[in-house]
N, C-alpha and C positions, 0 to 999 in steps of 0.2 A: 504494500500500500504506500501512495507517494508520504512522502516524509520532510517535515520542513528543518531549517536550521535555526531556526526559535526552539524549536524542542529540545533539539540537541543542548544550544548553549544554557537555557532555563536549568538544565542536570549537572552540565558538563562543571562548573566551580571551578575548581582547581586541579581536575583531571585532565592531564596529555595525552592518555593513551586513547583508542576509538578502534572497538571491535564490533562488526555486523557479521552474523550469517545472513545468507544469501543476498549476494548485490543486484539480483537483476539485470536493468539496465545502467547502473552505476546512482542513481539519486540520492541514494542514500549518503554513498562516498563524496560525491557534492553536497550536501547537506554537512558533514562533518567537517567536509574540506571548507565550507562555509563557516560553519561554529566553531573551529581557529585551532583543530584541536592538532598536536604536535607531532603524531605517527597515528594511520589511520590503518585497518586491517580489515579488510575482507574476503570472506569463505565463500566459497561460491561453486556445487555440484557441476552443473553444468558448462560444458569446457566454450560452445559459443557464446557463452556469457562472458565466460573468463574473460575470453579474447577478447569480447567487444568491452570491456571493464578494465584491460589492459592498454588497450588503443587509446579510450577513450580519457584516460588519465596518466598519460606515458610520459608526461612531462611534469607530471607532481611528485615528487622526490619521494614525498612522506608517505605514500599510496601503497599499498604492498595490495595484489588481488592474489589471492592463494586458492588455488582448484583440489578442492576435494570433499569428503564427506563431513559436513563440519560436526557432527556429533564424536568422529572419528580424533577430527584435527585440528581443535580447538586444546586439546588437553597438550599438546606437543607443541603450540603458538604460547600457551601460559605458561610452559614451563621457564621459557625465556623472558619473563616480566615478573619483573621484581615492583611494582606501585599500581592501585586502583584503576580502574579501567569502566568505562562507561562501556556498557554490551548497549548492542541494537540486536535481539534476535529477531529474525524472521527469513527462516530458511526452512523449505517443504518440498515438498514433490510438487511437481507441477505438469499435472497430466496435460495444459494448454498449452508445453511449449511443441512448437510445428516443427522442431527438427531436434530429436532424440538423437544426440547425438554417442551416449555413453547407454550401451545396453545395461550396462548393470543396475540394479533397482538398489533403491537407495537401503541401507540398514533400515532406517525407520523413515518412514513418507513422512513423519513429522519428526524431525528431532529435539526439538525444544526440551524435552527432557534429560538426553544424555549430556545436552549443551551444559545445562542447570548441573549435573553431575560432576561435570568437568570443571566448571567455576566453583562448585563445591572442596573439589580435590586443592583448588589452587591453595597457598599457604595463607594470602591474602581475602580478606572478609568483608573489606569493606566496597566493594566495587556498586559502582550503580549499575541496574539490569532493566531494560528497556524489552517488553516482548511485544510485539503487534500482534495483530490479526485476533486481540479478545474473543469476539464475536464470535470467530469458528470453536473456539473450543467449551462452548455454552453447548449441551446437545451430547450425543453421540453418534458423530460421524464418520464412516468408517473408513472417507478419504482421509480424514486426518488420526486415524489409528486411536481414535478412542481417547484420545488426550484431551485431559480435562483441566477446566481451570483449576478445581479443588488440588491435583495433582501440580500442576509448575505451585499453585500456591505455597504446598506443603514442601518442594523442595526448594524453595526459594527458602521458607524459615528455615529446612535442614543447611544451608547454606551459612545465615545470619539469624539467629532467634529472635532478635532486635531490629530487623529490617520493616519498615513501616511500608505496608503495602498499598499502594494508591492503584486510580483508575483512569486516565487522563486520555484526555480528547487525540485523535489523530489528525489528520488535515481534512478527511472524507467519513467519519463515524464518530458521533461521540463514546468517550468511556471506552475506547476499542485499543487502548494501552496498559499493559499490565506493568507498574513499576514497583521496583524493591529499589527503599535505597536506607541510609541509615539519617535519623536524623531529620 
């Protein structure tokens, strides 16, 4: 879902670092690249995204687009950050894109859980966690693998016990942002 750079800076404070799963078409990465933030990181399944999200920011220094399963390799991008880190998640399967270009099917069509897992494992607790797409995981859907809000909720506390969980507007939904942050 589009994403503004109000958002981002409204969280961002005093954090440099800037992690999304799935970039799409890069807006996010402009969004971040907008809200000033210092190295900017994105996971991204799909290899013609990569490349269109490498082209398309090939002269931003700070830009890293990394292609793979981010539920997978996210734990291996934390290993190397040592301070708090604003996440954007919103990485999924996406049965609409028109050219498959990686037969293999993702671990989980939705991963948002093993992400929450992986920022769990990190040593660091205070990160801010941004999840879009609220809205899908109201229900049980079984494009999006039965992920529910109750669920990222409770790994979000296993994460931080302290983390104050809000609901905040997107650009196109109200309430359709799940945030954890401390504070």
């Amino acid at each position: 879902m589009p994403i503004t750079s109000e958002i981002f800076k409204t969280y961002k404070k005093d954090i440099k670092i800037f992690i999304e799963t799935g970039s799409y078409a890069g807006d996010g990465i402009q969004a971040a690249v907008d809200a000033g933030f210092d190295s900017i990181y994105s996971i991204e399944f799909y290899g013609s995204r990569v490349s269109r999200c490498r082209e398309r920011f090939k002269d931003v220094v700070h830009v890293k687009v990394i292609q793979g399963n981010s539920g997978e390799v996210l734990s291996e991008l934390l290993s190397k950050i040592d301070e708090p880190v604003l996440f954007w998640l919103d990485a999924h399967y996406d049965a609409y894109i028109p050219e498959i270009d990686n037969p293999k099917i993702l671990t989980e069509p939705q991963p948002v859980l093993q992400e929450l897992e992986a920022i769990k494992n990190h040593h660091i607790k205070i990160h801010t966690i941004l999840v879009d797409d609220r809205r899908i995981f109201i229900g049980d859907s079984k494009v999006w693998h039965n992920t529910v809000e109750a669920d990222i909720i409770y790994k979000m506390k296993e994460i931080n016990s302290a983390y104050d969980i809000n609901f905040i507007d997107s650009a196109c939904f109200p309430k359709d942002i799940i945030l954890a942050k401390v504070g």
